[in-house]
N, C-alpha and C positions, 0 to 999 in steps of 0.2 A: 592404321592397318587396313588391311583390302578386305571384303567381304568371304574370300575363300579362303581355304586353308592352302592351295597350292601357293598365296604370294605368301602363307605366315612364316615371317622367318625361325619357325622351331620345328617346321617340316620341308621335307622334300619339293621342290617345284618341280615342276613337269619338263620335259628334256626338251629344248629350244633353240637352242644355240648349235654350230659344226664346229670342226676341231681344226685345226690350223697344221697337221703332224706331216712332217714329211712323206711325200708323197709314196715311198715304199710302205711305212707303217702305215699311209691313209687304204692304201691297194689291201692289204696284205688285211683288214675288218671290214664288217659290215658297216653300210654307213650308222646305220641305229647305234652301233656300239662303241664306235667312235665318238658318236655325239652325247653317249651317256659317260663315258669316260673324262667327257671333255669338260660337261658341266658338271661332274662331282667333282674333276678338282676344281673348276671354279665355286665354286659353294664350300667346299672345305676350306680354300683360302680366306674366303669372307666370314667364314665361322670363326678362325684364326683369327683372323685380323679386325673385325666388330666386336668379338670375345675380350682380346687383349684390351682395345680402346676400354671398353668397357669396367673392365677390370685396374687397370691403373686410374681413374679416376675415381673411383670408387673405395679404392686403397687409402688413396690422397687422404680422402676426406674421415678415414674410420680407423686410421694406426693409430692414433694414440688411447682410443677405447678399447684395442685390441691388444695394446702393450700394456695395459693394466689387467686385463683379464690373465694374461698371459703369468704376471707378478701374485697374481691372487692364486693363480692353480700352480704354481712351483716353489709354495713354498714349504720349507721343511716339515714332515710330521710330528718328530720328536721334540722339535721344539717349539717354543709359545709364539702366536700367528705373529710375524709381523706388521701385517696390513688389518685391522677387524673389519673393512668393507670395499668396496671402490671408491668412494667419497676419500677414506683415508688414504687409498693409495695415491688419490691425484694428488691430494694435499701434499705426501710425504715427497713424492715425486719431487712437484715441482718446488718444495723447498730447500730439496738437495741437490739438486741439478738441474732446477726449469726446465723452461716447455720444452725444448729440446731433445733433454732424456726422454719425452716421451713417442719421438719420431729416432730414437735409436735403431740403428740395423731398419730402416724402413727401405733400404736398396734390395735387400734380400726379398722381401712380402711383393713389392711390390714387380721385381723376377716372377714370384709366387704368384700375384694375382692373375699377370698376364697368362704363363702356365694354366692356371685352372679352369679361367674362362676360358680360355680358346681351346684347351681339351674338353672341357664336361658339353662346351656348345657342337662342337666337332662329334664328337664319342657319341654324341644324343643323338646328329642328325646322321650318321652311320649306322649305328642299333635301328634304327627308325627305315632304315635302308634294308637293312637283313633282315629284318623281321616282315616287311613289307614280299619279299622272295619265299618265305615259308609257306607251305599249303594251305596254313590254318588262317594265316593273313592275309593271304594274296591279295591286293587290290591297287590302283592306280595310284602313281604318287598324286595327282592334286585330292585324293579321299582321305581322309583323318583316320587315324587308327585310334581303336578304342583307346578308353581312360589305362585301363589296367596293362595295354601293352608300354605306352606312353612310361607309365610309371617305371613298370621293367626297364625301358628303354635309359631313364636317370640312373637306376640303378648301377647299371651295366656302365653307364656314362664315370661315375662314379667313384666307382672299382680300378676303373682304368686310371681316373683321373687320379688317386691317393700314390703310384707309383712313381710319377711322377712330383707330387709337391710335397712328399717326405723328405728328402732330404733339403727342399727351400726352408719348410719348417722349420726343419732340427736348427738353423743356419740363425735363420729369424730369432725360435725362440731365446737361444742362448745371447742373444745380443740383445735383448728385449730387457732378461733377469738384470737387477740391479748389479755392483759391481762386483761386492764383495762377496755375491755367491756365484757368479759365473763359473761354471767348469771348466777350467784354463786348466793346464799344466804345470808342476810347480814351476818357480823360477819365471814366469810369465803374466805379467800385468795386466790386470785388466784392463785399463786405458789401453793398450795397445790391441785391444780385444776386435779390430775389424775383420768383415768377412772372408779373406784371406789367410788371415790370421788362423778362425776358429775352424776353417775346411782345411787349414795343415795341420790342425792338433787333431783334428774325429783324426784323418789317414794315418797322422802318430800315433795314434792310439790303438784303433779300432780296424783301419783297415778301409777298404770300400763297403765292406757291410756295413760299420760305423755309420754311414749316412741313411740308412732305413731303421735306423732304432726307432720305434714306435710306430713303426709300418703298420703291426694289427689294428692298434688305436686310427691310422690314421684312414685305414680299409673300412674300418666298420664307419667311422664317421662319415666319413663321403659314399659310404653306397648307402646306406641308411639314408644318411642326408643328400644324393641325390635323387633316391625315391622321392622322399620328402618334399624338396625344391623343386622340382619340375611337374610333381603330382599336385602338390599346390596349386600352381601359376597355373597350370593345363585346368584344373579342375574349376579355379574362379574364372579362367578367361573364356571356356565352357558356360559358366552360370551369365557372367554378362552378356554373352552375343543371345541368348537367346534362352537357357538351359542345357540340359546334357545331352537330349534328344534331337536338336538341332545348332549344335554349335560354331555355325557360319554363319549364322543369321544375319549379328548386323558388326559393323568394325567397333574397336573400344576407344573410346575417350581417350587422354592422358591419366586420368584420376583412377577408370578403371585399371589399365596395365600397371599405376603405382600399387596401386591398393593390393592387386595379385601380386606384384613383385614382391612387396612389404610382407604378406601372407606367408609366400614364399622363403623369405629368409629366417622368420620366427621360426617356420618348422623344421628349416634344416637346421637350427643351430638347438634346439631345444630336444629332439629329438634322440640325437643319441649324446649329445652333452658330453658323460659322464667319462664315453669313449676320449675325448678332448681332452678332458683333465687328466686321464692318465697318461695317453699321448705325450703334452705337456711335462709332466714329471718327468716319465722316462726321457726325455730327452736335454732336460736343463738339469740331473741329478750328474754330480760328479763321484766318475767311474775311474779310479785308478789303474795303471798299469796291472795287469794280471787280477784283477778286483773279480767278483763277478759280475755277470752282465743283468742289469733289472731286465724284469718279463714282464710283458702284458698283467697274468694275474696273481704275480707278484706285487707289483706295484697297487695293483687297485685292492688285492687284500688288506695290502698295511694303510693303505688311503682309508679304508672302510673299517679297520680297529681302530686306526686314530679319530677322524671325525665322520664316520658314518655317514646316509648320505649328504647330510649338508656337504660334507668334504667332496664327494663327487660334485654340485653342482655349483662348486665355489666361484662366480664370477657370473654363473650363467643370467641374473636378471640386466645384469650390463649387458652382455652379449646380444641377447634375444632385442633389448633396446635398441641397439644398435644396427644391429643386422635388419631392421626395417626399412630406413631410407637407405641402406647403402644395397641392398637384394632389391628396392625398386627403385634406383638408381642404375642397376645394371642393367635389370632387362628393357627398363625403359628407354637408357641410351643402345644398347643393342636391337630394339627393336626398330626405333628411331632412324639408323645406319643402315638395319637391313631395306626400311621402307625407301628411304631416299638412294639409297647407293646400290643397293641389291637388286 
């Protein structure tokens, strides 16, 4: 990484480039505005498209700890667990259907992954952009904006991002739960259980709103958790160059950008957790035709008479495990991408 914050790729560069726009649009603005139009959408492409990379390798490597987490938070209340830990779900896993079942529906996450990077990377360096325009912020793009805006700025990133990867989730997880509790339709196999499949039963059922069941769970998770994630990473990559009081100092190692990255994914996933497991639930629980529809704190009240919070944070010490090399995996190949290619 460069010594300023104008080359960091989780900020703003400063406007460099002209714009290519036919000559009546070029006539018809100022040059300045042309060329700041020009390079935000080249920078938003590159947030898209380093985001996604990012993201689909990252996937690769952490679905199948992500499909047991998944098996640990959906399963029924009322009745006695059938997994007692992660150890036993891989066991149980893979002696009912090897390694395979445990990259099940991994087409859908990993839609999902690229989605979420290239939105929460995008949504950052936009907030990061507006906030920069406000009176209280004003200042040039190659200057850092404070910790606390930063933070906002994930937040916001966040919020945006959950509407878009609710319904990949809903998709995911149902393809994740083992067979014989999948929420399929009567009359409908779960072998025949692919993504396809499970996006014509939600619209048979449920409708298009069908695909954001567990929207609130998935709101609060990802703004929580992209305060989380990017106040993190901002905050350690801050302490390495220098401290907080000057944090351009000096560029980071590989070790350091892992270590924040790794930082980084511990505390988005631990953080609001408990949001996830219900999320989870309400969206692998089967809803009958005319049934009611589970609620946010519906779901997490009867989670919370049945096993209290252990049942909220059921999966979460795999989770947080895992989410370290695969959160500095990401930013370290997107940072990676934005230094050589950006």
């Amino acid at each position: 990484m460069e010594t300023k914050s104008a080359s960091s790729p989780l900020h703003l560069k400063p406007t460099t480039t002209t714009t290519n726009s036919p000559k009546s649009l070029q006539e018809s603005l100022p040059p300045a505005t042309t060329s700041l139009v020009s390079n935000h959408a080249v920078e938003a492409l590159k947030d898209i498209g380093f985001g996604s990379i990012a993201g689909i390798v990252s996937k690769s490597l952490e679905y199948p700890f992500d499909t047991v987490k998944v098996r640990l938070q959906s399963q029924p209340d009322h009745l006695p667990l059938r997994y007692t830990g992660p150890l036993d779900c891989f066991r149980q896993s893979l002696a009912q259907d090897g390694f395979r079942s445990l990259y099940r529906g991994v087409s859908a996450p990993l839609v999902g992954a690229m989605a979420e990077n290239a939105c929460l990377f995008w949504a950052y360096r936009v907030t990061q952009d507006v906030l920069r325009s406000t009176p209280f912020l004003s200042r040039p793009a190659d200057e850092k904006l404070p910790l606390a805006a930063l933070i906002f700025a994930g937040g916001v990133a966040g919020s945006f991002t959950s509407v878009v990867l609710t319904p990949i989730e809903l998709v995911k997880c149902r393809m994740q739960v083992p067979f014989e509790t999948a929420p399929l339709s009567p009359g409908q196999t779960a072998r025949a259980a692919s993504p396809l499949a499970i996006i014509a039963d939600v619209w048979r059922r449920d409708g298009l709103r069908g695909f954001w069941r567990g929207q609130l769970g998935t709101l609060l998770r990802e703004t929580g958790g992209g305060m989380a994630w990017f106040g993190s990473y901002e905050t350690l990559t801050m302490y390495f160059r220098g401290g907080l009081r000057d944090p351009d100092a000096d560029s980071l190692a590989i070790w350091q950008q892992m270590v924040a990255g790794a930082a980084a994914g511990m505390s988005y996933n631990f953080v609001f957790y408990p949001a996830d497991t219900i999320k989870s639930k309400m969206q692998t629980m089967d809803v009958g035709s005319g049934g009611a529809r589970p609620t946010f704190l519906g779901v997490g009240k009867e989670l919370w008479r049945s096993h209290g919070i252990k049942g909220m944070y059921r999966g979460c010490g795999l989770t947080v495990a895992r989410s370290a090399p695969s959160s500095a995996l990401i930013f370290t190949i997107y940072e990676a991408l934005r230094k050589n290619l950006g």
